[in-house]
C-alpha positions as CSV (number, residue, x, y, z in Angstrom):
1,X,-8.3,-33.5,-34.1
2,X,-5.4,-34.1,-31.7
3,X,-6.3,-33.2,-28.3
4,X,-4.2,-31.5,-25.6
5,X,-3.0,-33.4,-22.3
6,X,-3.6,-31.6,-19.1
7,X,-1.3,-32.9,-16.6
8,X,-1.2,-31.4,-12.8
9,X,2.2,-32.2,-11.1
10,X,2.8,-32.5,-7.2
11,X,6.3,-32.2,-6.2
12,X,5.8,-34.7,-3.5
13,X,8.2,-37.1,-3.9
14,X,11.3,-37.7,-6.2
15,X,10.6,-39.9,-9.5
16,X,7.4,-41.2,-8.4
17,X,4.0,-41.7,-9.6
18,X,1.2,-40.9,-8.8
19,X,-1.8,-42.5,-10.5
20,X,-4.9,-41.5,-8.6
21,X,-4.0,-37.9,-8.7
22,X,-7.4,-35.8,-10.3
23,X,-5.9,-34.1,-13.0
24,X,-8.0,-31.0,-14.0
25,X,-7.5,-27.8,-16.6
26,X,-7.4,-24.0,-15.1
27,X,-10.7,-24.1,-15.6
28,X,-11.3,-27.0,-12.9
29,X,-12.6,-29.0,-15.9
30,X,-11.8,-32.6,-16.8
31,X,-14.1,-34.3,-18.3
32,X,-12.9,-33.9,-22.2
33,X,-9.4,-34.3,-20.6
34,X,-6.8,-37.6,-21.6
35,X,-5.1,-38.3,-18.1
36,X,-1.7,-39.4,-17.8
37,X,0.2,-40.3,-15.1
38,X,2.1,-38.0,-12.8
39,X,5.7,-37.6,-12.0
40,X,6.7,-35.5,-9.3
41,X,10.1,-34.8,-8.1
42,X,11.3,-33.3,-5.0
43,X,12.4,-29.7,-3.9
44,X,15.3,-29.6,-1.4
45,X,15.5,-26.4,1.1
46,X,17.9,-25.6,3.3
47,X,18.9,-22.6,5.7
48,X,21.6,-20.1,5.0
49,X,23.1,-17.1,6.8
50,X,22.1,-13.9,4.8
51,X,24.4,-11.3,3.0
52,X,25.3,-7.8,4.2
53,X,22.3,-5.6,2.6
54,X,22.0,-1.9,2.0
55,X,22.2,0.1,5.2
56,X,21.3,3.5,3.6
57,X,19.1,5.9,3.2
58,X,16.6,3.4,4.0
59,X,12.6,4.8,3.5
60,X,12.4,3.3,7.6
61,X,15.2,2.8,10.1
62,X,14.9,0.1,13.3
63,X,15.9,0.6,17.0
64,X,15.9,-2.2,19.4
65,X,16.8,-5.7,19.9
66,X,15.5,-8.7,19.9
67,X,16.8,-12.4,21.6
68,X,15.1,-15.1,19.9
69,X,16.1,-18.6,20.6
70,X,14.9,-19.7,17.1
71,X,17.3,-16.7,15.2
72,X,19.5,-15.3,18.1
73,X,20.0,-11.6,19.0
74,X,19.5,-9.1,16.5
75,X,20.0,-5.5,17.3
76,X,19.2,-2.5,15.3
77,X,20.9,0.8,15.5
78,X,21.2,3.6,13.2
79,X,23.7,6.7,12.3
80,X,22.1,10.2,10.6
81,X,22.9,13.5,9.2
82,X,20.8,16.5,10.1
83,X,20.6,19.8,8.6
84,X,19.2,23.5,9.8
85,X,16.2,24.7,8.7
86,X,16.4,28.4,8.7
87,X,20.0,30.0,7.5
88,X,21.1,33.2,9.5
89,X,18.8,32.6,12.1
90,X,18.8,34.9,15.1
91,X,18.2,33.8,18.6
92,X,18.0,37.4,20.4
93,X,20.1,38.9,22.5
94,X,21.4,36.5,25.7
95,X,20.1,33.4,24.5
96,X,19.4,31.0,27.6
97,X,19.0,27.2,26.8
98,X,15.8,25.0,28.1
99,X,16.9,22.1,26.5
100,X,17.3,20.0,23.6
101,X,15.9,17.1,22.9
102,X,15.8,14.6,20.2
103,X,12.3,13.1,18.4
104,X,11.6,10.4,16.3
105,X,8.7,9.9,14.9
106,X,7.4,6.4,15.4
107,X,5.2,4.1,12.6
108,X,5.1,0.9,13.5
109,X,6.6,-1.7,15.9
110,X,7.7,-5.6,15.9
111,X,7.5,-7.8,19.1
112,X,6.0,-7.3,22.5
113,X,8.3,-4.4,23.4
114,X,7.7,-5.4,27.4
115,X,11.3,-5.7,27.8
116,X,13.7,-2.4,29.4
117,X,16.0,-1.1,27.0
118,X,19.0,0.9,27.1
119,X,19.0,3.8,25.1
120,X,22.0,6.1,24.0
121,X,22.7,8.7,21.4
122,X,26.2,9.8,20.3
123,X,27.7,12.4,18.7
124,X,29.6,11.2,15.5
125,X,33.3,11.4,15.2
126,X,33.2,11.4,11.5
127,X,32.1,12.7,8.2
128,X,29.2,10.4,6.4
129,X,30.6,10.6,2.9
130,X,27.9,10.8,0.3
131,X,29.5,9.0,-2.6
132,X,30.4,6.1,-0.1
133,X,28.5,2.8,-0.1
134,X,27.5,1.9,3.5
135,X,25.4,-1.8,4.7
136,X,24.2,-2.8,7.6
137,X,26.9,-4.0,9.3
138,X,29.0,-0.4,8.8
139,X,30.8,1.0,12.1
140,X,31.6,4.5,12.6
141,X,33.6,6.9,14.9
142,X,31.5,8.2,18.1
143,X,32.5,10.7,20.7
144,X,32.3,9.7,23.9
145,X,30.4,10.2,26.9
146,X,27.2,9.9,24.7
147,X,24.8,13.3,24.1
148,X,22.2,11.0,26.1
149,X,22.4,7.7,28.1
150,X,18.5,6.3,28.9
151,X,18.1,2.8,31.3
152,X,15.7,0.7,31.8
153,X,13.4,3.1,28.7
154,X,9.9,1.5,28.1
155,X,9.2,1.3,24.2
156,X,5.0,1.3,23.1
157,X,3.4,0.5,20.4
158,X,1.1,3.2,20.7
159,X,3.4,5.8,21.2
160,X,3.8,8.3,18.2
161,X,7.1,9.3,18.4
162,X,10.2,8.8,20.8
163,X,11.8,11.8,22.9
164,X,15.4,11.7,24.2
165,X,16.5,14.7,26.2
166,X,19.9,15.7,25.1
167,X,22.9,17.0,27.1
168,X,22.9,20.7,28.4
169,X,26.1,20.9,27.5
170,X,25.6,20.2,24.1
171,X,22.6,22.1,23.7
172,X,24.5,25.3,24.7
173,X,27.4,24.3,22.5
174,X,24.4,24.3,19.6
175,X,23.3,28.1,20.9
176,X,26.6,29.1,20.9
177,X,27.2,28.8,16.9
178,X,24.4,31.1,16.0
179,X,25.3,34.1,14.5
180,X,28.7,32.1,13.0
181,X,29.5,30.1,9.7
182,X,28.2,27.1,10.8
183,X,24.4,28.5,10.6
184,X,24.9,30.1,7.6
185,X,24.0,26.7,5.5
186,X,23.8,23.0,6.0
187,X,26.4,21.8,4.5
188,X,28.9,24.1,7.4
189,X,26.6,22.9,10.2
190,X,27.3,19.0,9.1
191,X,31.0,19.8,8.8
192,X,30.3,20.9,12.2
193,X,28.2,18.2,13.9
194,X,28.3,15.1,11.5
195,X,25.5,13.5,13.1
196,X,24.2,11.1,15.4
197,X,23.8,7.6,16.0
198,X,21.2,5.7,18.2
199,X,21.3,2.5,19.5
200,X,19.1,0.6,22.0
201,X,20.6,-2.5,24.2
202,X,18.3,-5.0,26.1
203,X,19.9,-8.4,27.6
204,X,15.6,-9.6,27.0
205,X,15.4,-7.5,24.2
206,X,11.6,-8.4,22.7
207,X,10.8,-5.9,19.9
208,X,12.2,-3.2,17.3
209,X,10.4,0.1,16.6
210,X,10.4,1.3,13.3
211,X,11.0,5.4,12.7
212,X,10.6,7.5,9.7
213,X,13.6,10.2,9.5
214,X,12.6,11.8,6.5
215,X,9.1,13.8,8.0
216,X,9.2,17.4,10.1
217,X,8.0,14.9,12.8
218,X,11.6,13.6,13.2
219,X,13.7,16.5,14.5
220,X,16.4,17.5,17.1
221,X,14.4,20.5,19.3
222,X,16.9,23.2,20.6
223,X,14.6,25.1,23.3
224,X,15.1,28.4,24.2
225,X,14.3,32.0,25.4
226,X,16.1,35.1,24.7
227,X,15.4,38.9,25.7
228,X,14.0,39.5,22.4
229,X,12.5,35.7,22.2
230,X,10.5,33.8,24.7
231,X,10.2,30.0,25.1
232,X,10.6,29.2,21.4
233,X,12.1,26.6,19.8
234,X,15.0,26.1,16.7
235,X,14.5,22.5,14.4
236,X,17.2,20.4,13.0
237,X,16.1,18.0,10.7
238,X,16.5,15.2,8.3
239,X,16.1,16.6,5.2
240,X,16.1,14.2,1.7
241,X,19.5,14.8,1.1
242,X,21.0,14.0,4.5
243,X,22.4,10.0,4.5
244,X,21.2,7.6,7.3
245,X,22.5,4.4,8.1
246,X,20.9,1.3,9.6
247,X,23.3,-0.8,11.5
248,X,22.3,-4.7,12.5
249,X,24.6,-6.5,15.0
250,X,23.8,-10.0,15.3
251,X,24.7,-13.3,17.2
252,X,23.4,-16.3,16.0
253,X,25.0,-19.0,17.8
254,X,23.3,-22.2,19.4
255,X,20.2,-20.7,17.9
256,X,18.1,-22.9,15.9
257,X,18.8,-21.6,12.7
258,X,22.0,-21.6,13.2
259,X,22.4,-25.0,14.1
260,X,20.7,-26.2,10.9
261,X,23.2,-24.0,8.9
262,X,25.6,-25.5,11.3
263,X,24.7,-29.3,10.2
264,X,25.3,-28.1,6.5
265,X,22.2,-30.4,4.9
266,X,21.5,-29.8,1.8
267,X,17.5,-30.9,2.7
268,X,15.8,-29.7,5.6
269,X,12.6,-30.6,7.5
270,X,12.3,-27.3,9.0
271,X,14.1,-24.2,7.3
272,X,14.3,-20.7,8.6
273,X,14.0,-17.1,7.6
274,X,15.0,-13.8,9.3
275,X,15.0,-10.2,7.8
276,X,18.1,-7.9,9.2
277,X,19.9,-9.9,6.9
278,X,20.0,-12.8,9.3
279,X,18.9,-15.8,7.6
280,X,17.2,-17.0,4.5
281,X,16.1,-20.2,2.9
282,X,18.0,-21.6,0.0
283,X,15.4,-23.7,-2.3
284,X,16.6,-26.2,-5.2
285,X,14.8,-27.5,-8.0
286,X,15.7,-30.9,-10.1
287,X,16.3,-31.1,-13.4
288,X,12.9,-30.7,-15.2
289,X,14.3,-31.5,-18.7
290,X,12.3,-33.9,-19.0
291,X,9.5,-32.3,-19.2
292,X,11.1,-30.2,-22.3
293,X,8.2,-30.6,-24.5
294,X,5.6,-29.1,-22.6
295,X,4.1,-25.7,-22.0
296,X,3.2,-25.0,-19.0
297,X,0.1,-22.9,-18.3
298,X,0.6,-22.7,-14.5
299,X,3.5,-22.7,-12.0
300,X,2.5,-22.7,-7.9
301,X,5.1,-22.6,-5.1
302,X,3.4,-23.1,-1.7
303,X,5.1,-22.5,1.5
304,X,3.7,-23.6,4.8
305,X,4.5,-21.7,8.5
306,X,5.7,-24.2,10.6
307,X,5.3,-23.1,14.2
308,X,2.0,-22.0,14.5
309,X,0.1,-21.6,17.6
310,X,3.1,-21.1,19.6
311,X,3.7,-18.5,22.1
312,X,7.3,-17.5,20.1
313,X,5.2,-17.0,17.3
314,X,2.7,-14.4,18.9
315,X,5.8,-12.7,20.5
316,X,7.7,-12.2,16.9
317,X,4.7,-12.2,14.2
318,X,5.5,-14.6,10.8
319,X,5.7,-11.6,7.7
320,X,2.6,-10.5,5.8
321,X,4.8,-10.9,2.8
322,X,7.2,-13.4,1.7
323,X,9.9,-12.7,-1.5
324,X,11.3,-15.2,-3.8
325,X,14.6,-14.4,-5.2
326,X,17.0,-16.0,-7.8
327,X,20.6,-15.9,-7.2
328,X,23.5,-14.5,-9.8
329,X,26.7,-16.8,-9.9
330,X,26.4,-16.3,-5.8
331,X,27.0,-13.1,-6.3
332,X,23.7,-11.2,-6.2
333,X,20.1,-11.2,-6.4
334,X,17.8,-11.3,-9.5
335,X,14.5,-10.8,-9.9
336,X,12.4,-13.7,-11.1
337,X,10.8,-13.1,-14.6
338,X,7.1,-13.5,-13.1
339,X,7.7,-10.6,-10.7
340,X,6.9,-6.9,-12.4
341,X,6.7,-3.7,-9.9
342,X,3.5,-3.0,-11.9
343,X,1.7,-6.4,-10.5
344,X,3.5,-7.9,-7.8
345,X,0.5,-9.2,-6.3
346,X,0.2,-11.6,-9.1
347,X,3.5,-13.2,-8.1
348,X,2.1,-13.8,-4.8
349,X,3.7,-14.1,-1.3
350,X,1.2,-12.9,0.9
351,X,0.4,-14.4,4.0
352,X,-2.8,-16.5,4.0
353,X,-4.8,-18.2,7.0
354,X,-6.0,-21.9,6.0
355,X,-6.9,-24.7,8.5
356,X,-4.5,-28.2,8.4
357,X,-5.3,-31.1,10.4
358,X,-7.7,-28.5,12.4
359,X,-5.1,-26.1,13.3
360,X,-4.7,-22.7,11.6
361,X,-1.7,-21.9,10.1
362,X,-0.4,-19.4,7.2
363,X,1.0,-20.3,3.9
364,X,2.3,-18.4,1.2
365,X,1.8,-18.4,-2.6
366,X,3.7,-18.2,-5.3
367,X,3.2,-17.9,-9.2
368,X,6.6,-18.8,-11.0
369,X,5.6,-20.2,-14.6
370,X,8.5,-18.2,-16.7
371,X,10.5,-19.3,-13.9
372,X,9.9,-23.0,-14.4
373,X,9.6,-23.0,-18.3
374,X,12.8,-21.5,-18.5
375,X,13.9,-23.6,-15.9
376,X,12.6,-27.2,-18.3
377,X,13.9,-25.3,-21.2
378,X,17.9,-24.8,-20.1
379,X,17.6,-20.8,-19.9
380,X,17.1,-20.1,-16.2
381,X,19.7,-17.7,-14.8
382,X,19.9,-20.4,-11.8
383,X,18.2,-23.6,-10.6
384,X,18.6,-21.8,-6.6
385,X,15.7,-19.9,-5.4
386,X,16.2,-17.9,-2.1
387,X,12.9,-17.4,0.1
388,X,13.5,-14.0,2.0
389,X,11.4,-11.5,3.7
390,X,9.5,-9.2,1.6
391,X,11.3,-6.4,3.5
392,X,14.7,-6.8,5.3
393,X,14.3,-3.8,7.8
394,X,10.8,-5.0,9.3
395,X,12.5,-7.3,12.4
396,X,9.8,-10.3,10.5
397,X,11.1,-14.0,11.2
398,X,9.9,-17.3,10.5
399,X,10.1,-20.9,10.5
400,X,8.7,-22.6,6.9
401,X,8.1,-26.4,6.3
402,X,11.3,-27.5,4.1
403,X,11.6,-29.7,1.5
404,X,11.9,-32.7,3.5
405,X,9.0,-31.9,5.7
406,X,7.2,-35.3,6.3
407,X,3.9,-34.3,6.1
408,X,3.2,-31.1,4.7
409,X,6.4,-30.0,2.5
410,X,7.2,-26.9,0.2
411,X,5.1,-28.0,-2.6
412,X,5.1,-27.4,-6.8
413,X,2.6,-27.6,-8.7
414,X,2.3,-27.7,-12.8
415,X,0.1,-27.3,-15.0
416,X,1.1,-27.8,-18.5
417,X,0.2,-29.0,-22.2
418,X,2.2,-31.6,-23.4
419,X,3.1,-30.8,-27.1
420,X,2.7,-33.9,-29.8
């Protein structure tokens, strides 16, 4: 009876071998098991700027900024809709504003937030069209002054929601359409007020908060009291339909990253990712077809943080989850055919603590077997991976081992039956 060879492959270097590798079945079993020798070939990574993403209708929107001599400046912005929440409504008779004020309501946050920021909120001087496609790097018409101008505002993580006091002006401008068309629905009260955009500026910007729109805990409060009402309160909200937009303005130069993308290698020793669509890591595979005769039972990517134990690193977090993309003819992203929505755990990607050398550090695991038998076969959509954040609106940033790493590199791993 013909037995199967078990071969475990190290991508460690390109074309050599490795003969004192211990070679061992998934069942860590080796004993009934013909070795071979091992060839391992060498992954190249390199950094890249990212592409304009999405900006709308996001489930989360970011505010802040963040400078980051690793990445740059990154700030986050964002435009919304709202809509009334009672048609017809009726104030009473000589309404008298208290004021109005808009809240967000806060659910996470990224960076130390110990910086002053700059807050403002405008009044849009446009429609938000619904069948329009708008990404993160979409500019819009504002009327100026602003509804609200903050300095020197103190973000915290432990705050559940952000209030902005409005203009009196604007509020009475609000109380003065009651009882007119533009309450009667909110479709008249958008053509009306088109919506808002909020931005925060910080020349030591350290952090982003994140905000969920979509909740009765987001809201524009107009407070008032009328003969017939006292001290009550009218919502405008962000219902499901309305659009928001998240804008990123960014400025990467004489930042690491972008002095890597700046050097134009093809094979980096340290390679660097950013969500905001900011930067991401381009990883390259050679040509397996050698190894065209073989099934392989188990494909492992393994991706190493590289600044750990660093004060930038406890100021801007590395991501719980990393995301392994395959590119289409440069023109988009595809899915790789080992990730399914029903069991992305199994793909991997998530963040795990292991000691090197006696220092802790995180790496990140992927499983990528259709991947890489297509890729030996000849049918893989593309021999470029792109390692990204597993979400692009989280603020998450990091610097990875690349290819070229001297001690610990990105690393492969095979495990396959060689076919007689």
């Amino acid at each position: 009876m013909n037995k199967f060879l078990v071969l475990l492959i190290t991508v460690v270097a390109f074309f050599s071998c490795n003969k004192d590798a211990t070679l061992v079945d998934e069942n860590l079993n080796n004993d009934l098991l013909d070795f071979e020798k091992v060839d391992s070939f060498k992954l190249k990574s390199y950094t890249i700027k990212d592409n304009t993403a999405n900006g709308k209708n996001l489930s989360n929107v970011l505010l802040g900024s963040i400078n980051d001599p690793r990445f740059g400046s990154s700030k986050a912005s964002f435009y919304s809709q709202m809509s009334i929440t009672q048609n017809a409504f009726e104030l009473g008779s000589n309404p008298v504003l208290d004021s109005v004020v808009l809240i967000l309501d806060q659910v996470k946050t990224y960076g130390s937030l110990n910086a002053n920021f700059d807050l403002a909120v405008y009044r849009l001087n446009q429609e938000i069209l619904s069948d329009e496609t708008y990404d993160n790097s979409t500019v819009l018409n504002l009327t100026s002054p602003p509804l609200a101008s903050l300095s020197n505002y103190k973000f915290s993580s432990t705050n559940k929601e952000v209030r902005i006091r409005l203009d009196d002006s604007f509020g009475n401008e609000l109380i003065n359409q009651f009882g007119t068309t533009v309450m009667k629905s909110s479709d008249n009260f958008k053509a009306f007020f088109n919506g808002i955009y909020v931005t925060a500026a910080s020349v030591s910007g350290d952090g982003i908060v994140n905000f969920n729109l979509i909740t009765d805990n987001s809201r524009m409060a107009l407070y008032f009291s009328s003969d017939v009402l006292t001290d009550t309160v009218y919502n405008y909200v962000i219902e499901n339909t309305d659009i928001s937009i998240n804008q990123y303005t960014k400025n990467s130069a004489g930042s690491e990253a972008q002095i890597e993308v700046d050097n134009g290698t093809d094979n980096e020793e340290i390679s660097y990712i950013s969500s905001m669509s900011n930067f991401k890591t381009a990883l390259e595979f050679p040509d397996l077809s050698a190894l065209n005769k073989n099934i392989v039972n188990k494909a492992q990517l393994t991706i190493y943080q590289a600044d750990y134990g660093t004060s930038l690193s406890n100021t801007f977090p590395e991501p719980d989850q990393l995301f392994l993309f395959q590119n289409n003819n440069d023109t988009g992203l595809l899915f790789l055919p080992d990730f399914t929505i029903g069991a992305a755990s199994l793909f991997g990607g998530s963040k795990e603590l292991v000691e090197i050398n006696g220092q802790n550090t995180y790496k990140y695991t992927f499983n990528i077997t259709k991947y890489i038998q297509n890729l030996i076969n000849g049918t893989a959509d593309s021999e470029t991976l792109f390692i990204t954040d597993f979400s692009n609106n989280e603020g998450n940033r990091i610097k990875i081992n690349g290819g070229a790493h001297p001690s610990l590199p990105i690393k492969l791993e095979l495990l396959f039956t060689k076919q007689n």
